[in-house]
VMD Tcl script that builds the backbone (N, CA, C; Angstrom):
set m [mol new atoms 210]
animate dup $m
set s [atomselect $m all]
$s set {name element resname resid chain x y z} {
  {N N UNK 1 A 3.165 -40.330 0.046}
  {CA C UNK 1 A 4.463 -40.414 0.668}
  {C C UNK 1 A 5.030 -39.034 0.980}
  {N N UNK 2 A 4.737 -37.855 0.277}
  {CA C UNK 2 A 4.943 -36.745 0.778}
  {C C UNK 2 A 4.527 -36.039 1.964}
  {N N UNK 3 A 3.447 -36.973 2.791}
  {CA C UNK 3 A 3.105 -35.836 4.009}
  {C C UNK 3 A 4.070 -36.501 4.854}
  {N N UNK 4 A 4.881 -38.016 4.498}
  {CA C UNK 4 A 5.671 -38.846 5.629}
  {C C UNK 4 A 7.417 -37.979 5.699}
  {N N UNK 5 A 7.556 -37.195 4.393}
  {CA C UNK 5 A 8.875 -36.610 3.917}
  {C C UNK 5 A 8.654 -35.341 4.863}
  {N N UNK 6 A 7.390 -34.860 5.481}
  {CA C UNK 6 A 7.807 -33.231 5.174}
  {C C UNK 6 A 6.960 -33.599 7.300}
  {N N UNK 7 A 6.759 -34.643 7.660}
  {CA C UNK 7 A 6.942 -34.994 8.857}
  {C C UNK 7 A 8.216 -35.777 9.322}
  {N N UNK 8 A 8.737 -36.429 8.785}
  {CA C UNK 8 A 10.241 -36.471 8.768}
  {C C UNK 8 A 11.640 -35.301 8.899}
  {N N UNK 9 A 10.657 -34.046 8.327}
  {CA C UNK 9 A 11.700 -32.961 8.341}
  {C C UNK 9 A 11.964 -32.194 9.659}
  {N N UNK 10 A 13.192 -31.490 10.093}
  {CA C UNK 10 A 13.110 -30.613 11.033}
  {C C UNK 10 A 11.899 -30.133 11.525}
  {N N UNK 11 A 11.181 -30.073 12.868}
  {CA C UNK 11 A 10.683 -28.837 12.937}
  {C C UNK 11 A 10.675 -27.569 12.975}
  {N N UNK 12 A 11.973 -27.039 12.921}
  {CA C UNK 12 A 12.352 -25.793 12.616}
  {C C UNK 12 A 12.021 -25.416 10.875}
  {N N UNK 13 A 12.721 -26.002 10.038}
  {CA C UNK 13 A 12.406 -25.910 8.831}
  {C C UNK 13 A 11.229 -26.012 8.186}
  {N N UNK 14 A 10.491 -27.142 8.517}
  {CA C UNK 14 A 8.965 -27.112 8.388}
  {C C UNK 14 A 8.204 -25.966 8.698}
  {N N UNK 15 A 8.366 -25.346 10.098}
  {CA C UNK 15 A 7.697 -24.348 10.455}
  {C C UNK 15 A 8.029 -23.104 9.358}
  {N N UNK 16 A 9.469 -23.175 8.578}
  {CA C UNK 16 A 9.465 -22.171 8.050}
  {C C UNK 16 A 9.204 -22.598 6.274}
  {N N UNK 17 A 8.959 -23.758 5.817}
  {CA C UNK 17 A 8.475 -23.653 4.893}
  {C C UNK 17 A 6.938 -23.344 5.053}
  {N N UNK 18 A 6.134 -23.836 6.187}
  {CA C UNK 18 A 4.710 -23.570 6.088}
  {C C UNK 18 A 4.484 -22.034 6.009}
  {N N UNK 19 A 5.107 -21.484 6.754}
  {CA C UNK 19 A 5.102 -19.637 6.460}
  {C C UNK 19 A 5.449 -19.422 4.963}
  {N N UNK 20 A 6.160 -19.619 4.968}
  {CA C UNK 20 A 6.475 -19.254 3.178}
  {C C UNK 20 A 5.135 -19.601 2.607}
  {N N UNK 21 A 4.689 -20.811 2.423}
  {CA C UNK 21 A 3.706 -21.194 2.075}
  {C C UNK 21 A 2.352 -20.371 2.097}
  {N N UNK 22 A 2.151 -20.135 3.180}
  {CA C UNK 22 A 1.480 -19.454 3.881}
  {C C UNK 22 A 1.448 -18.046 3.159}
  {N N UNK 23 A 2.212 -17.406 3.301}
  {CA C UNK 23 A 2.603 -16.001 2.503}
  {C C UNK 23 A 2.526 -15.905 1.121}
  {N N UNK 24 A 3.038 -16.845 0.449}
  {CA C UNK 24 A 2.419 -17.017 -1.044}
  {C C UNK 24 A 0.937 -17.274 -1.516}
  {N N UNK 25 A 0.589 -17.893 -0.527}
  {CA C UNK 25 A -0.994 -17.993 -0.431}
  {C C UNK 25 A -1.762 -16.610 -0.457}
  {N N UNK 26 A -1.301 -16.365 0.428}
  {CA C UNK 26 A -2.002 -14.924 0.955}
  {C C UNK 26 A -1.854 -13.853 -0.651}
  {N N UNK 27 A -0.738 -13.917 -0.977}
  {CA C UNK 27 A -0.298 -13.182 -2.864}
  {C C UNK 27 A -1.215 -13.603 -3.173}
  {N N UNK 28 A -1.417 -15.164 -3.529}
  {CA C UNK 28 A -2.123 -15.053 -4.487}
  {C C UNK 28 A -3.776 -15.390 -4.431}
  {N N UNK 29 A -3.707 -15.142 -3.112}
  {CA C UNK 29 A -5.422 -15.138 -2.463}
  {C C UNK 29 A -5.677 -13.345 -3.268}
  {N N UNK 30 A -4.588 -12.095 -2.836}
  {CA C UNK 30 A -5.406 -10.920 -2.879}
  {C C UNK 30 A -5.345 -11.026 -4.625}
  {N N UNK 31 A -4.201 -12.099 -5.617}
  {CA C UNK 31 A -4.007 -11.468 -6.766}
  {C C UNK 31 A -5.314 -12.088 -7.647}
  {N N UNK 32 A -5.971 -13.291 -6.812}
  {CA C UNK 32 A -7.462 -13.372 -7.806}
  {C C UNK 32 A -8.586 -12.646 -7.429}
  {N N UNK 33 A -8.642 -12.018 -5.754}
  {CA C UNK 33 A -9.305 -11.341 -5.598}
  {C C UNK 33 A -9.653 -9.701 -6.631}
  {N N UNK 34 A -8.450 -9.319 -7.077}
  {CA C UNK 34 A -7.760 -8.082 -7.950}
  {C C UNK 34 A -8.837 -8.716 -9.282}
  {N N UNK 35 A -9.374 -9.818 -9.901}
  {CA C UNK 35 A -8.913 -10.047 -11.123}
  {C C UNK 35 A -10.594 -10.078 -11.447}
  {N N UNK 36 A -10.644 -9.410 -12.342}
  {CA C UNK 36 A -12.725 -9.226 -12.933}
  {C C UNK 36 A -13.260 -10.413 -12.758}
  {N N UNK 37 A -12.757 -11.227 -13.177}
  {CA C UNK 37 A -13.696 -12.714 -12.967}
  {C C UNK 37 A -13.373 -13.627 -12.578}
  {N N UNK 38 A -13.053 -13.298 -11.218}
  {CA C UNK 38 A -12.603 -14.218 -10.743}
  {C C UNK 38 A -13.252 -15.515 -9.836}
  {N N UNK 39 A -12.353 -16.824 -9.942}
  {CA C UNK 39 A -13.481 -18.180 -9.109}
  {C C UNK 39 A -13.737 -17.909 -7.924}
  {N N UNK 40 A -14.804 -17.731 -8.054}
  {CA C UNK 40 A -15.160 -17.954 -6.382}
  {C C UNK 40 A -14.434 -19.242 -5.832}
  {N N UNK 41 A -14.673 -20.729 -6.279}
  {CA C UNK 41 A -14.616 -21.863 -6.066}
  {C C UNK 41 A -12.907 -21.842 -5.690}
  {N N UNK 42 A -11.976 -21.140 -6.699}
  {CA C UNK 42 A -10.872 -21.697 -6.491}
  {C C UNK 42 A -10.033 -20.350 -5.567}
  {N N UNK 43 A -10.875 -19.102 -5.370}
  {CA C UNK 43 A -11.063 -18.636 -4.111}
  {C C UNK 43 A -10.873 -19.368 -2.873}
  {N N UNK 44 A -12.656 -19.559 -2.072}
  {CA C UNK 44 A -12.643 -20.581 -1.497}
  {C C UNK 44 A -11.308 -21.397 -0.857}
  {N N UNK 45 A -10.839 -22.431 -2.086}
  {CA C UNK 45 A -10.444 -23.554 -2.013}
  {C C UNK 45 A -9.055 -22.963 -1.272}
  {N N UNK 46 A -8.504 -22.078 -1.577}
  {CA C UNK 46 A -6.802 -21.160 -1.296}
  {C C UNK 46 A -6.972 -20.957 0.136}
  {N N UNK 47 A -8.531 -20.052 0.359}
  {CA C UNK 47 A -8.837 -19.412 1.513}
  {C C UNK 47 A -8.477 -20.836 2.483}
  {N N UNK 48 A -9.412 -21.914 2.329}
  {CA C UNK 48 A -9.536 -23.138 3.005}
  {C C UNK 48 A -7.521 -23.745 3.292}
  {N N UNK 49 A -7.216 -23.779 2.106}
  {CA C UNK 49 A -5.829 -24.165 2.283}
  {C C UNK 49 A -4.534 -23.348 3.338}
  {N N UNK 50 A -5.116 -22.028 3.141}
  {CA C UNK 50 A -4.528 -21.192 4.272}
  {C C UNK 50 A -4.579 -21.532 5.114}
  {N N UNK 51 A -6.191 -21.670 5.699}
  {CA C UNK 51 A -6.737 -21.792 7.223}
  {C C UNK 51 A -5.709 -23.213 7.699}
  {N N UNK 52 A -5.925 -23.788 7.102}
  {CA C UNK 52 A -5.355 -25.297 7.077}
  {C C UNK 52 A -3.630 -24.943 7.406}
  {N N UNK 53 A -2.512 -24.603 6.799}
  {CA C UNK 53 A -1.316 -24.197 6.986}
  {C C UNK 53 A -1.618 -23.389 8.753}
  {N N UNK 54 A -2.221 -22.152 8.606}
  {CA C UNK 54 A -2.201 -21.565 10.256}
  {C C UNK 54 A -2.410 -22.851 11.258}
  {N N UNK 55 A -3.214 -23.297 11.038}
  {CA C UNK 55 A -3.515 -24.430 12.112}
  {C C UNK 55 A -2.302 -25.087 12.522}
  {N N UNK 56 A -1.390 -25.645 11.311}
  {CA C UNK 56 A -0.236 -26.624 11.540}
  {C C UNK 56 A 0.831 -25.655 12.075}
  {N N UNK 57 A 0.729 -24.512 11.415}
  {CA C UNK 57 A 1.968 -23.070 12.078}
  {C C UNK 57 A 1.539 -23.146 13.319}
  {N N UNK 58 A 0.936 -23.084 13.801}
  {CA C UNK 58 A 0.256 -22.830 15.696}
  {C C UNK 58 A 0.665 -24.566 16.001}
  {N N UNK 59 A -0.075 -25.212 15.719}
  {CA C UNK 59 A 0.810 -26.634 16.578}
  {C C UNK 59 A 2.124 -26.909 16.491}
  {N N UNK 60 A 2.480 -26.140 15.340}
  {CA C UNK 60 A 4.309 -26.323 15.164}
  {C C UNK 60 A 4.912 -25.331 16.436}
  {N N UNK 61 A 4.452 -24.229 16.455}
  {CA C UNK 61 A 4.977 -23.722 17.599}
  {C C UNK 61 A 4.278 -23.651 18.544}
  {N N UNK 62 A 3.069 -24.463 19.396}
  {CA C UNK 62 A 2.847 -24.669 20.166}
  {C C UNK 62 A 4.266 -25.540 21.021}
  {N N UNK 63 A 4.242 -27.010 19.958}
  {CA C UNK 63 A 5.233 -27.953 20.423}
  {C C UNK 63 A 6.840 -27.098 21.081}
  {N N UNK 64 A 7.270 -26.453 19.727}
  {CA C UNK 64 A 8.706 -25.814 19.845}
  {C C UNK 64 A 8.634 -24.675 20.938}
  {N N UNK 65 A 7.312 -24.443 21.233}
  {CA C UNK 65 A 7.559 -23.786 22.995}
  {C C UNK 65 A 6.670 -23.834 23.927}
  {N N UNK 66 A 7.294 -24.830 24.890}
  {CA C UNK 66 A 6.528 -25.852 25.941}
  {C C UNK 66 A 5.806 -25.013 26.632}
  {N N UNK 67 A 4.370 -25.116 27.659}
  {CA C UNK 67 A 3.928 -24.294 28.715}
  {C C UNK 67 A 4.973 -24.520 29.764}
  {N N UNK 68 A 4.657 -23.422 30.547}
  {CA C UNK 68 A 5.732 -23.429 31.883}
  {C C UNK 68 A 4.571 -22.754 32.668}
  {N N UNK 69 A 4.397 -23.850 33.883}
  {CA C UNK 69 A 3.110 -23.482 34.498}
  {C C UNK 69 A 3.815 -23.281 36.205}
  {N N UNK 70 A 4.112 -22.038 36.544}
  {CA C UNK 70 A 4.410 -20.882 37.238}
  {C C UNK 70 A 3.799 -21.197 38.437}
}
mol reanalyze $m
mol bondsrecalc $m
mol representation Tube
mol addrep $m
């Protein structure tokens, strides 16, 4: 029921919680990279979750600014 709450929300706001999101990711992508032993696996898994957020940041503002074909 949470992906129906957070498609229900503004698209303005959404777009700016996924950045946030996004940016905390990225912390704590470099802060296990920093760390002696660190998971590869749960590496990976952050890296993957990022990619995943950019994707929805780019269709969020694809939508919020239309082509204008000149």
């Amino acid at each position: 029921m949470e992906g129906q709450d957070s498609a229900a929300q503004d698209p303005g706001s959404r777009l700016a919680a996924l950045r946030t999101e996004h940016r905390d990711l990225d912390t704590a992508i470099d802060a296990l990279r920093s760390m002696a032993g660190r998971d590869q696996l749960q590496l990976a898994r952050l890296k993957k979750r990022k990619l995943r957020l950019k994707d929805e940041i780019a269709q969020l503002e694809d939508i919020a600014v239309p082509d204008i074909i000149a």
